[in-house]
N, C-alpha and C positions, 0 to 999 in steps of 0.2 A: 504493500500500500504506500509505499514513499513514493513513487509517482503521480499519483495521486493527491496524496498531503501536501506534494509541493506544486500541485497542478491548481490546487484551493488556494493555495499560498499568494499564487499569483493573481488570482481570479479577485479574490477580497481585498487585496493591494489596490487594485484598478475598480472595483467596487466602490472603492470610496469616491471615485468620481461619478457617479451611476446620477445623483442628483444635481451636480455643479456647484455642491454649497447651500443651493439655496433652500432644501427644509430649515437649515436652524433660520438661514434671515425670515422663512414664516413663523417661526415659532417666536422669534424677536418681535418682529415689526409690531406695533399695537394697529395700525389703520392702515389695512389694505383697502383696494376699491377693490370691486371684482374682475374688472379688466386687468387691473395687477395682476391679481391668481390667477388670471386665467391664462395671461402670458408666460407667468412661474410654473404653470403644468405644461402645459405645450411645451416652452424650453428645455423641459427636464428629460420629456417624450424624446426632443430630437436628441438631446446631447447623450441619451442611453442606445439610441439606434448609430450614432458616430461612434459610440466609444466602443459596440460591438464589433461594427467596422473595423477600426484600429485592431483591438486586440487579436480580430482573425486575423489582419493580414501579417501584424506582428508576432502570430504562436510559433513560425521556424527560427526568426533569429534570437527571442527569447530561450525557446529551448534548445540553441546554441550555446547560450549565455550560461545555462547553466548546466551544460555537459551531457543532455540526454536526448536526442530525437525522439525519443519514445514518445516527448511529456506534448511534443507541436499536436495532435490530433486530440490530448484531454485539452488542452489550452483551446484549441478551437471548438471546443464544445461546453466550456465554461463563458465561452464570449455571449452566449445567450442570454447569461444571467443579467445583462445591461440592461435592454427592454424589459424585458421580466418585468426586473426589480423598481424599474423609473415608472411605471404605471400604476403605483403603489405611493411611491414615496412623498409624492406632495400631501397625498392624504393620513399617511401616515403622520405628516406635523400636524395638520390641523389636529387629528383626535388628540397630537400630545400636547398643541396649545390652547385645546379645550379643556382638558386635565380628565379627556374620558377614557383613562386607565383600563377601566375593567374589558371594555370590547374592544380595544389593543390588544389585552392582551389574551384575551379569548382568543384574538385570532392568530395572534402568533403561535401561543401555542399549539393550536390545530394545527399550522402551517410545519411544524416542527417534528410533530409526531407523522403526519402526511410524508414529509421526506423524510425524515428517518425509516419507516416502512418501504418506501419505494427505493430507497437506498441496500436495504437487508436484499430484497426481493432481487434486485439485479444481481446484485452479487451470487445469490442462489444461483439463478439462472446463467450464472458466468459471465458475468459482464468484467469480471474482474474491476482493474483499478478506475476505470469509467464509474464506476457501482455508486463512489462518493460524489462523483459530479452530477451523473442523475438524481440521487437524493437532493444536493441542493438546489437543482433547479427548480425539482418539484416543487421543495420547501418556498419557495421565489415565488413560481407560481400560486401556489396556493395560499398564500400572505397579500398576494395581490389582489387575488379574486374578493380575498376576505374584505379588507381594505376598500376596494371597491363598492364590492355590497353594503358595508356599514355609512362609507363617504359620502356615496349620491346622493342619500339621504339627506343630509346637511347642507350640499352645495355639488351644483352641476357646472363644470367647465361650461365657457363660453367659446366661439370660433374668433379667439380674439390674438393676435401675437403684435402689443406694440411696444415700445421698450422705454417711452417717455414717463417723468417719474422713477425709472427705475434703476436710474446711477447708483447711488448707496448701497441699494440690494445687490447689485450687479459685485459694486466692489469688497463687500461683507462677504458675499458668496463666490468671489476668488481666494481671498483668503483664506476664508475657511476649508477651500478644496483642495487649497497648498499645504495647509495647514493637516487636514484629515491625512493625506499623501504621504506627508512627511510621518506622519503617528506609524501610520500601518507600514509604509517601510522599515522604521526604527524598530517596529514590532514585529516585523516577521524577517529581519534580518539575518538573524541568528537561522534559520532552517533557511534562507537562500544561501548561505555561504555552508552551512551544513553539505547542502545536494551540491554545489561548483565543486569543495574542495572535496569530500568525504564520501561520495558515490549516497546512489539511491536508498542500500540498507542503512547505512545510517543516518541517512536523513527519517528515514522510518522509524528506526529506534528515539532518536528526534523527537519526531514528531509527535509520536507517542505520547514520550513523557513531558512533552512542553503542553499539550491539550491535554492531561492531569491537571496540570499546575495550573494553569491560565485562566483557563473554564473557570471557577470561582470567580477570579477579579471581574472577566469579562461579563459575567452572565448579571452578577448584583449589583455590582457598580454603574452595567448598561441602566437596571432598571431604575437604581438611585440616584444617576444624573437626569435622567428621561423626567423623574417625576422635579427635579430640582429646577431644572430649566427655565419651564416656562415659571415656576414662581420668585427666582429670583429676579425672571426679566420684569415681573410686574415691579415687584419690592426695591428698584435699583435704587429710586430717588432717596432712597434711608439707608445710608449705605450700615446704621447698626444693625438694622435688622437683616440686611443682605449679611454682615458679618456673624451673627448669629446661626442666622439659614445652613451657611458653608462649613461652620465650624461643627454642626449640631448633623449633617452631613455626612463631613470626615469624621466622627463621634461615629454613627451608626455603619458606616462600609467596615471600620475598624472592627468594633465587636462582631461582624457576621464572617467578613474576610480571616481573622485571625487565627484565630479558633482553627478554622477549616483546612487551612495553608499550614500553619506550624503543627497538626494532627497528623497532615498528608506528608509532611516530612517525617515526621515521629514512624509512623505508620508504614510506611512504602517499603522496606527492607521484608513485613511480613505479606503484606498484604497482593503487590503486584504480582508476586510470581501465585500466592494462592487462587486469586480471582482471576488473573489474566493468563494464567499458564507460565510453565518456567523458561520460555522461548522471549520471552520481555524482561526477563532478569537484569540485561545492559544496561535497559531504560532507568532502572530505581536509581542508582547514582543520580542523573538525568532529573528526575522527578525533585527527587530531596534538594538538591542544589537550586533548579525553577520554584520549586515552593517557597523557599526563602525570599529568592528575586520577586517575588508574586507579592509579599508584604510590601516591600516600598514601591513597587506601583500601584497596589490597592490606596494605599494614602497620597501619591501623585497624579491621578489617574483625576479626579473631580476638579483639579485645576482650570482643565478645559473648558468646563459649566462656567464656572465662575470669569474665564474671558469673554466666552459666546454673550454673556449676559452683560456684562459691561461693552458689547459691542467692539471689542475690539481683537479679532477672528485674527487680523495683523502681527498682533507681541506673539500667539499661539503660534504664528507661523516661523518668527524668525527664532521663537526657543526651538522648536523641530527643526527648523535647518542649522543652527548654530551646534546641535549636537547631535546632528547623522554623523558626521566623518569620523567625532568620536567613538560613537556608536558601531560603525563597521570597521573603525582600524582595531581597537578592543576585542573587535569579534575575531576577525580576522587573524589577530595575533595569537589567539585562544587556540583554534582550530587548530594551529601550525603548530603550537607546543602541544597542547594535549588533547587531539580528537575533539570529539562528541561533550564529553568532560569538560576539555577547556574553553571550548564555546559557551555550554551552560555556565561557568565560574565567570567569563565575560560580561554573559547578561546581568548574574547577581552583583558584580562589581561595579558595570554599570548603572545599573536600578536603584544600587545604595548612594553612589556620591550623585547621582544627578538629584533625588530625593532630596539631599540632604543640600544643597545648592537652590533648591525650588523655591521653599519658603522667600530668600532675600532675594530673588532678583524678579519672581513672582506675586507671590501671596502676598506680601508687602508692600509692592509695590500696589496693589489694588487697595486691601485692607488697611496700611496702615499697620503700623509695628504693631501689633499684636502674640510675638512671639511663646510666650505663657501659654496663653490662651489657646493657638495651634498645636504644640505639644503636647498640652496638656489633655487635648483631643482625643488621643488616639494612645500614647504611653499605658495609659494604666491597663486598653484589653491586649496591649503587645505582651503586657509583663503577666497579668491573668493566661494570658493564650500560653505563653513559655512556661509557664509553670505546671501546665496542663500536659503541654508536649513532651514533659520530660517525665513525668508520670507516666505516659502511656508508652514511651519508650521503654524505662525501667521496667514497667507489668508486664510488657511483648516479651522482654529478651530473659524474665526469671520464667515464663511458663515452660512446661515441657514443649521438646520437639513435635509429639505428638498429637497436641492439643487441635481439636476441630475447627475452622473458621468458623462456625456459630457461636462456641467458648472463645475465640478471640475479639471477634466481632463484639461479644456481651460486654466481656471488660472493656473493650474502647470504648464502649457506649456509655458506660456505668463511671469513665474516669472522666469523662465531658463535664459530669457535676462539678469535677475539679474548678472548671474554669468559673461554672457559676456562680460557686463559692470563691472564689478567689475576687470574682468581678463586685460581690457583694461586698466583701471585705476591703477591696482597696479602693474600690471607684463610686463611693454612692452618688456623686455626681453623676457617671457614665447609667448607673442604676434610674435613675430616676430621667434621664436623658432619654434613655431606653424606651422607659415607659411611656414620656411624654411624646415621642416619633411615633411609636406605635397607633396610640391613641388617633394622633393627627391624619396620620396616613387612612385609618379606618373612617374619621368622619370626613376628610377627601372622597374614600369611598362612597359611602353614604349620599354625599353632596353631588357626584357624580351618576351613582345610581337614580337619585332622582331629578336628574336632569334627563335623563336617557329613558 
């Protein structure tokens, strides 16, 4: 499947152009007309059926570039994900700058479960490494239909394309597609130079254990910037309470991210080769190492909300180009001294000092020195989460060899209270933060469900 994995690799890199930027400037703007949207869909439509264009005629020298002719024929069959996905996407911001969460995400999830079956099924059938590109085009498709279905409903395109008025959108939504470009490059770096220098299997070993690791940041923090967005853009003019929002934010990615990422490191030495079979045993170094690297982008990771929303798609773009070169020389150096290994040790390397650079030349500069206040955010479920992880490591390696994965699976379960007892005892703040998110999020809900 590393054909495959770096065949998506490429495909979601070039996806992040599918829209041109400009869902977030709808999710920003307060006063479109409808001529606006109407030329913000139509735009979206064409530049998804171009960028399909592109990527077919580009799948031979790309999979030049990365040493495999095999991958030109998945590459040209991931080009379809452009359309797809653009006939979708403008409606996709309005539900999230309407804040109607719930049938978002009814439909994604259907869309997800849809291609993952249609995904297994190919494979059955021997579609081989194709297997994962059909699933996600499904998934594509069927997010779209959903999207549609629920959109019309609220607002129908016009046959309108005119571009007056629409400077600022124009140039918010360059930025921010330089800006997304640069993200997803920096993020899927580490497996393009994996597949150039290290051949297909271990891009696959790769791949593996980098989609352990990530899948958390990616999956909670998509959905806890999504709901942030649009309410920071409303709250901008108060920037306490925007500083609040972000901190209260980074507060809740922390305690769900933590927890999950320092367990999957604790954890991965028993757990990968029982569940996934002993043929992935290379991948757990690989895992433990990205799980780590998974914390400091789970807490750098909502930066992005917090530019989108201050409108300024621009600062997002020159931090992403100002730290690609480091980003691939790091990687690059890794690969050369030590495989698979030294590329993950790269990324965690990387993830930590650029984290730790973010606050002062970011967060700061938007918020205002606030530094206490940011740390003291996210510290108390890093140190509850550590405390947890080292628990569940000491309980894995005293059990006998022969213990069953249901008896180890229990005790991981059962040492989780670790963390909640520890969360109680050092963070009542994070304690009652907790509660006070949860709450809000449910009467969003609420507030939501009865609008809909």
């Amino acid at each position: 499947m590393g054909l495959a994995a770096i065949s998506l690799v490429v495909t979601n890199i070039v996806l992040a152009w599918s829209d041109v930027g400009l869902s977030s400037a709808i999710i920003r703007e307060t006063e479109l007309t409808i001529d606006q949207l109407s030329t913000l869909y139509w735009s979206t439509l064409i530049a998804g059926a171009i960028l399909c264009a592109v990527q077919y005629c580009a799948s031979g020298p790309i999979a030049g570039m990365l040493g495999d002719a095999r991958m030109e024929p998945l590459i040209k069959l991931g080009a379809a994900a452009f359309p797809i996905a653009s006939v979708g996407a403008p409606y996709q911001a309005l539900l999230q700058k309407q804040l109607r969460f719930r049938k978002l995400s009814v439909v994604e999830c259907s869309a997800s479960i849809a291609g993952a079956a249609v995904g297994i099924c190919a494979a059955v059938f021997g579609y081989g490494a194709a297997s994962l590109i059909y699933g996600m085009l499904f998934a594509y498709f069927s997010k779209s239909i959903g999207l549609l279905a629920v959109g019309l409903s609220y607002w129908h395109p016009r046959l309108v394309l005119r571009g007056s008025g629409l400077g600022p959108l124009v140039r918010f939504g360059a930025f921010q597609l330089g800006d997304r470009t640069l993200q997803s490059a920096n993020f899927y770096v580490d497996q393009i130079v994996t597949s150039s220098l290290l051949g297909a299997q271990s891009a696959g070993y790769y791949s593996f254990g980098s989609n352990l690791a990530t899948t958390p940041v990616f999956r909670i923090n998509a959905i806890a910037n999504r709901a942030a967005l649009p309410l920071l853009c409303k709250a901008w003019k108060d920037r306490q309470l925007v500083k609040r929002g972000y901190l209260e934010l980074l507060r809740l990615v922390s305690l769900i991210n933590f927890p999950l990422l320092l367990a999957l490191a604790a954890l991965a030495p028993t757990f990968v080769p029982l569940l996934f079979g002993q043929a992935w045993t290379p991948s757990v170094t690989i895992v433990q190492i990205l799980a780590l690297a998974s914390v400091a982008r789970a807490i750098s990771n909502p930066v992005s909300v917090l530019l989108l929303a201050w409108g300024r798609a621009d600062i997002g773009f020159i931090w992403n180009l100002s730290i690609s070169a480091y980003c691939l020389l790091l990687t690059w150096a890794g690969a050369t001294v030590a495989g698979v290994v030294g590329v993950a040790t790269a990324q965690m390397a990387a993830s930590f000092t650029l984290g730790a650079v973010l606050y002062f030349t970011l967060v700061r500069r938007v918020l205002g020195a606030c530094g206490r206040e940011y740390f003291a955010a996210f510290l108390p479920a890093l140190i509850a989460a550590a405390i947890m992880a080292v628990s569940e490591a000491v309980a894995q390696s005293e059990m006998p060899s022969d213990s069953s994965v249901q008896i180890r699976l229990a005790v991981a379960l059962a040492l989780g209270i670790v963390y909640l007892i520890a969360i109680w005892f050092l963070a009542p703040k994070c304690r009652q933060d907790l509660v006070h998110v949860v709450t809000w999020f449910r009467n969003r809900h609420h507030d939501a469900q009865k609008r809909s």
